[in-house]
N, C-alpha and C positions, 0 to 999 in steps of 0.2 A: 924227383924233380925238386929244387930247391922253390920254395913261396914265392919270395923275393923276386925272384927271374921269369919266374910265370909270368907274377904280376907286373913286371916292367916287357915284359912282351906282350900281354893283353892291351897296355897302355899305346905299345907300338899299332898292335893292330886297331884300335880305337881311330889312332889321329890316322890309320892310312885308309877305312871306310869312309872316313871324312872326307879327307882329300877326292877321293874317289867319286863320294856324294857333288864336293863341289864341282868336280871337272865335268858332271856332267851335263851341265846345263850351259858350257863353252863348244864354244863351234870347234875348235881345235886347241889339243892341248899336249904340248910333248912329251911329260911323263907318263898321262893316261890314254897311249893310243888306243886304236881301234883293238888292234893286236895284243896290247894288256888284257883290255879289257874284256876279252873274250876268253883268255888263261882264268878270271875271276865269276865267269857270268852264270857259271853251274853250280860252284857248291860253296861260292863265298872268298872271305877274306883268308882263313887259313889254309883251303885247298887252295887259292892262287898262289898264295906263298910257298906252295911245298911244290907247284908244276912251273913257278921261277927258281928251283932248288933254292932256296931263303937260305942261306950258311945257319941263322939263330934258329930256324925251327928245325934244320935238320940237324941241330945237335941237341935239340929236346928230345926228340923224339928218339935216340941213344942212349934217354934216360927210362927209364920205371918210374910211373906216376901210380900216386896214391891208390892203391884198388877200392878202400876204402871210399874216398870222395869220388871217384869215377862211379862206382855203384850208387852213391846219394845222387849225381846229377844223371845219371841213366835212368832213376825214379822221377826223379820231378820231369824228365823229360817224357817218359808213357805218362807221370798222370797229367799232363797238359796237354797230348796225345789226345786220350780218353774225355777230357774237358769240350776236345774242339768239334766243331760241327762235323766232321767227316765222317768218325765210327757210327755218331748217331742216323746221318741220311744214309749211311754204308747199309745199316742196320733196316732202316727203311725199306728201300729196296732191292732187302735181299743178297747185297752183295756182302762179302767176305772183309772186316776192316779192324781186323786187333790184333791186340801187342801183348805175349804173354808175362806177367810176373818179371822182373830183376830177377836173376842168379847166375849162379858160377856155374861154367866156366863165364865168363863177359863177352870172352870175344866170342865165344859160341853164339851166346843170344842174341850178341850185335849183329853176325853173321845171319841167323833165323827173324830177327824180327827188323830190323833199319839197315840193312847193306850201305846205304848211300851215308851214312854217318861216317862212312871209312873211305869215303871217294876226298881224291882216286888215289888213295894208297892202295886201295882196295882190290882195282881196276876197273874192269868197265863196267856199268852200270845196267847195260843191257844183257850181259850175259855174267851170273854170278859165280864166283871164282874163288876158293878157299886155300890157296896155297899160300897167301900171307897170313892169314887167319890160322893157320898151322903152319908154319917157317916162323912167323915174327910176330907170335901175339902181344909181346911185350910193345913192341913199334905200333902194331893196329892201335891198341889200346891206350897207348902214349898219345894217337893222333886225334880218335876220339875224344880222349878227355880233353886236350887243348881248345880242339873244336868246339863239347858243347860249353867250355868255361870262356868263350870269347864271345858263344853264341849269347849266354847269361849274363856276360858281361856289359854286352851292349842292350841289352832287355832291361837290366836293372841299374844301369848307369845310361840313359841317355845322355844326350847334347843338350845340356847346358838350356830349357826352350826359352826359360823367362829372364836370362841375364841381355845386357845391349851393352857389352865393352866395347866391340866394333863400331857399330851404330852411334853413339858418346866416342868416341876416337874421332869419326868422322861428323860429326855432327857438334862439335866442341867450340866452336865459335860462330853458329850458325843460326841459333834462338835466342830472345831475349830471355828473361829469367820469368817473368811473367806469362811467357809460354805455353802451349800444353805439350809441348816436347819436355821442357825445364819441371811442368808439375806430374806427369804420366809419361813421360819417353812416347807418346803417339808421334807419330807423323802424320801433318795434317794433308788432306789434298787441295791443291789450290790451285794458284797460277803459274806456280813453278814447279809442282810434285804432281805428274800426270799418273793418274789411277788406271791397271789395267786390266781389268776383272776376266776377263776373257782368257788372261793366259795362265797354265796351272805349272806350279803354282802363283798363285796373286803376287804382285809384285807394283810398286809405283817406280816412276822414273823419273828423277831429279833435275831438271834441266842442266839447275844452275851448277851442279854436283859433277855432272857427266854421269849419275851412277843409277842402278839399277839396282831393287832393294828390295827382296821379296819380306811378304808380310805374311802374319799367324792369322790367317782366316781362309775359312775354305771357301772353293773357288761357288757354290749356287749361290750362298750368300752373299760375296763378294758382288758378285751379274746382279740381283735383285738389290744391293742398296747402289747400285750403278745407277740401275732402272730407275731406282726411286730419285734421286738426285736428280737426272735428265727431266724428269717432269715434278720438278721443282717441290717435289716434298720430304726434302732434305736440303737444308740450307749447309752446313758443318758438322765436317765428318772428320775422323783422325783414327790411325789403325797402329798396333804394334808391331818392331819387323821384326822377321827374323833372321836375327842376327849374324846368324853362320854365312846369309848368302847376300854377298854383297860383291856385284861386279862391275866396271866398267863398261860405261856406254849402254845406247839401249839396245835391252835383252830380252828376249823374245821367245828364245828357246824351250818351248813346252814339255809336258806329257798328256796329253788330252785323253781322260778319262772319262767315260760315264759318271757323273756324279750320283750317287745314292743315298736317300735318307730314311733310313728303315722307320715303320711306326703305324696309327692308325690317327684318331684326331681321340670349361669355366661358361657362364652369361657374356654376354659381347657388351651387358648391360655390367658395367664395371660399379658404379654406386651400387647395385646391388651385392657385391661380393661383401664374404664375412670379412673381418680384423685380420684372422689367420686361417688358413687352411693344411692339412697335411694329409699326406697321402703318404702310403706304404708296400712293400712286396713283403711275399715271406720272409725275404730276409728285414728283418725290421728294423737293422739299419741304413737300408737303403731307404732311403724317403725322398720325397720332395713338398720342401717348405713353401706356401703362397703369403706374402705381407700385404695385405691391403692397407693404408696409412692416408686417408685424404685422396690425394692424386699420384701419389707413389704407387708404384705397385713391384713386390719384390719379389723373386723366386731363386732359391735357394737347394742345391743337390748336395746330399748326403749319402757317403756309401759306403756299404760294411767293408767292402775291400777299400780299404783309406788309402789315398793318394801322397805321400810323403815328398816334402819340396825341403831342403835346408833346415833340417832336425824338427820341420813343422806338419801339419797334417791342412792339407789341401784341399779345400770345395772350391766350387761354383756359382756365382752369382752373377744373375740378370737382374738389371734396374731400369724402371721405367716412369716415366712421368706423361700421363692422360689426363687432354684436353677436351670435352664434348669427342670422347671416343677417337681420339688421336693422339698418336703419340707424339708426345714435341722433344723427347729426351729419351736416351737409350745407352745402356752400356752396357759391355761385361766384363766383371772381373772376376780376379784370383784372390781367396781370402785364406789366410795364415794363421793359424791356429795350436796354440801349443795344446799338450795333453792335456793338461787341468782345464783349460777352455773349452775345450774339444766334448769333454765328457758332460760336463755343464750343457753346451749346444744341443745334445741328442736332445734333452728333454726342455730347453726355455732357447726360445726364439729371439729371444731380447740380448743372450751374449753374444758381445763381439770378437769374432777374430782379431788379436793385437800384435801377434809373435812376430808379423816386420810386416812392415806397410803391404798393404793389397795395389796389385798390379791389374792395371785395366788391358785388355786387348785393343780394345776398337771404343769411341764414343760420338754419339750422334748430338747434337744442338741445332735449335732453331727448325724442326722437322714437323712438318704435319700429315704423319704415315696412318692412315684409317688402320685401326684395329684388325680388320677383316679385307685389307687389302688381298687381293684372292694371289696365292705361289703355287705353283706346279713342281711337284714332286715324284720321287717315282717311290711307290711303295712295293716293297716285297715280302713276301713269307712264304708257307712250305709250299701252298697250292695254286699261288697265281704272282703276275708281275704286272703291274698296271701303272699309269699314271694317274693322280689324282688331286685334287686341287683342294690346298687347305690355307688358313688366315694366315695371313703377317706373321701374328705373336707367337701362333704355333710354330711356324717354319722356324723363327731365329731359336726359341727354345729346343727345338729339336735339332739342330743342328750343334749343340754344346752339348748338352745333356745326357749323360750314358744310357738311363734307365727310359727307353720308350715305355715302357707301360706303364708306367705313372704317367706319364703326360699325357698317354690315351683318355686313361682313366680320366683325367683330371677332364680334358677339351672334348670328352665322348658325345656331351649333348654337341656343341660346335659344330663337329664334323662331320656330324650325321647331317646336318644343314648345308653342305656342299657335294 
């Protein structure tokens, strides 16, 4: 298979999961009927393509792909297998859950270990069937590799989260420059931009716009700073959207999920807190940073698997400012950080990310949110599922923060107290 052609067909398949993504949150949409939609709902973008005979994938697949790189991503694919919770609670109890070793022949093992990686060239999934696998292994294995390199494709090229071209398109004569749309691209909520925390995902509705605007916040958080605004301890609030979805009129159209916030539960007595704090896992670049500064208080996530944004390395950052044990200011943002910074940062807390301006998500003003306003969450692990009631400061932190056990660590006395 030629590079070039790959790569300009992953790009196809890219813009058409997008599309796909957008259409669904329309009531109706003539390219992505019902009946599309259903040819796509089992094994993806590239098996819908091959059961609407695609003319360009089926002349890929007429070609011989690399055995070579089919073999490196049929490795990364058992060891992210082998990484994910499945073999381990497989293993738990008892039942049967692994994937032997990479080798030739490929399509043999594709055949023995992943059947559904070949669906439905394959055929039917419920009863396994080898006569393509022996007829056309060059074609299996043509369609495999395409598959898992669109599957990778989109795993390591996401959409675009923290760009607002759309959002600036539409919103290009609509704030002053003094702003906080003009100084952080938020959208604030007010008397024209109605907040709808209720629907997932979050989304505000623009009166004056006609437009409906989903935003980068998950939907407990979203409900609880709803809460908190309704009784008045939150004065100004403004969120970042996300920019891919942007529709006409208001839109309503959900997916109502359970929300979950995995985790367990600092002094509530914040004068008491040291300058700095840090906490660590075995990996001992995942950390999480605490700034104590006066009435700031910062907390910052670091992680050995680095998060890469526009040739920079990517953290996490909450900031807060406490009044007699309330919060009056709250924000989080994205900080940017080239290598040379980066590597300074593990060990002095005092560098700053510079490598392009830090993006904020959401920022709160004028709020008087109690430290330990009590949030219900639902916590889970291997032996129980329960709900459980933890502070304000904990919930928003855990709701960003990858590593829960640093933040256990950190709020353990706290939460022992709820």
């Amino acid at each position: 298979m030629d590079k070039s052609e790959v790569k300009k067909f992953l790009e196809f398949c890219h813009e058409l999961a997008m599309q796909r993504k957008y259409a669904f949150y329309l009531e109706k949409d003539s390219v992505w009927t019902e009946k599309r939609n259903s040819l796509y709902q089992n094994g993806g973008i590239v098996s819908g393509l091959f059961l609407e005979n695609n003319s360009w994938l089926l002349s890929l697949l007429e070609q011989s792909c690399n055995h070579d790189e089919l073999f490196l991503l049929l490795n990364r694919y058992r060891n992210d297998f082998l990484d994910s919770p499945l073999p381990k609670n497989a293993k738990k109890y008892g039942a049967k859950s692994y994937m032997s070793p990479v080798e030739e022949p490929l399509e043999q093992w594709i055949f023995d270990n992943n059947y559904a990686l070949a669906y439905p060239l394959s055929g039917d999934l419920r009863q396994k069937d080898d006569s393509m696998f022996r007829n056309e292994p060059e074609k299996i294995l043509s369609f495999v590799y395409l598959n898992l390199m669109h599957y990778y494709f989109e795993k390591d090229n996401p959409l675009d989260e923290l760009s607002l071209d759309n959002t600036d398109i539409l919103y290009k004569d609509q704030f002053e420059k003094s702003s906080i749309y003009r100084e952080w691209g938020l959208l604030p909520v007010d008397s024209q931009r109605k907040l709808f925390s209720y629907d997932d995902p979050v989304r505000i509705y623009d009166k004056s716009l006609d437009k409906t605007i989903f935003l980068k916040i998950q939907r407990p958080l979203a409900m609880l700073f709803d809460e908190l605004i309704k009784r008045n301890y939150i004065a100004d609030i403004a969120f970042r959207a996300d920019d891919f979805y942007i529709y006409d009129g208001e839109n309503h159209l959900s997916v109502i999920m359970e929300a979950v916030e995995t985790g367990r539960v600092f002094s509530l007595n914040v004068n008491n807190l040291p300058k700095l704090s840090k906490l660590y896992s075995e990996q001992y670049e995942d950390s999480l940073w605490i700034i104590h500064d006066g009435n700031d208080l910062t907390f910052e996530e670091l992680c050995e698997d680095i998060h890469v944004e526009k040739n920079a390395i990517l953290t996490q950052m909450i900031h807060m400012q406490i009044d007699e044990n309330c919060i009056t200011h709250l924000d989080h943002e994205y900080i940017f950080y080239d290598l040379d910074e980066y590597e300074k940062r593990l060990s002095d807390y005092r560098i700053k990310g510079q490598a392009q301006k830090r993006i904020k998500t959401f920022k709160i003003d004028r709020s008087r949110i109690p430290l330990d306003y009590p949030c219900d969450i639902l916590r889970i692990d291997e032996t129980r599922r329960e709900r459980i009631v933890v502070p304000f400061i904990y919930f928003v932190l855990n709701a960003y923060f990858e590593h829960k056990d640093l933040l256990s660590e950190y709020f353990q006395k706290v939460l022992l107290a709820y």
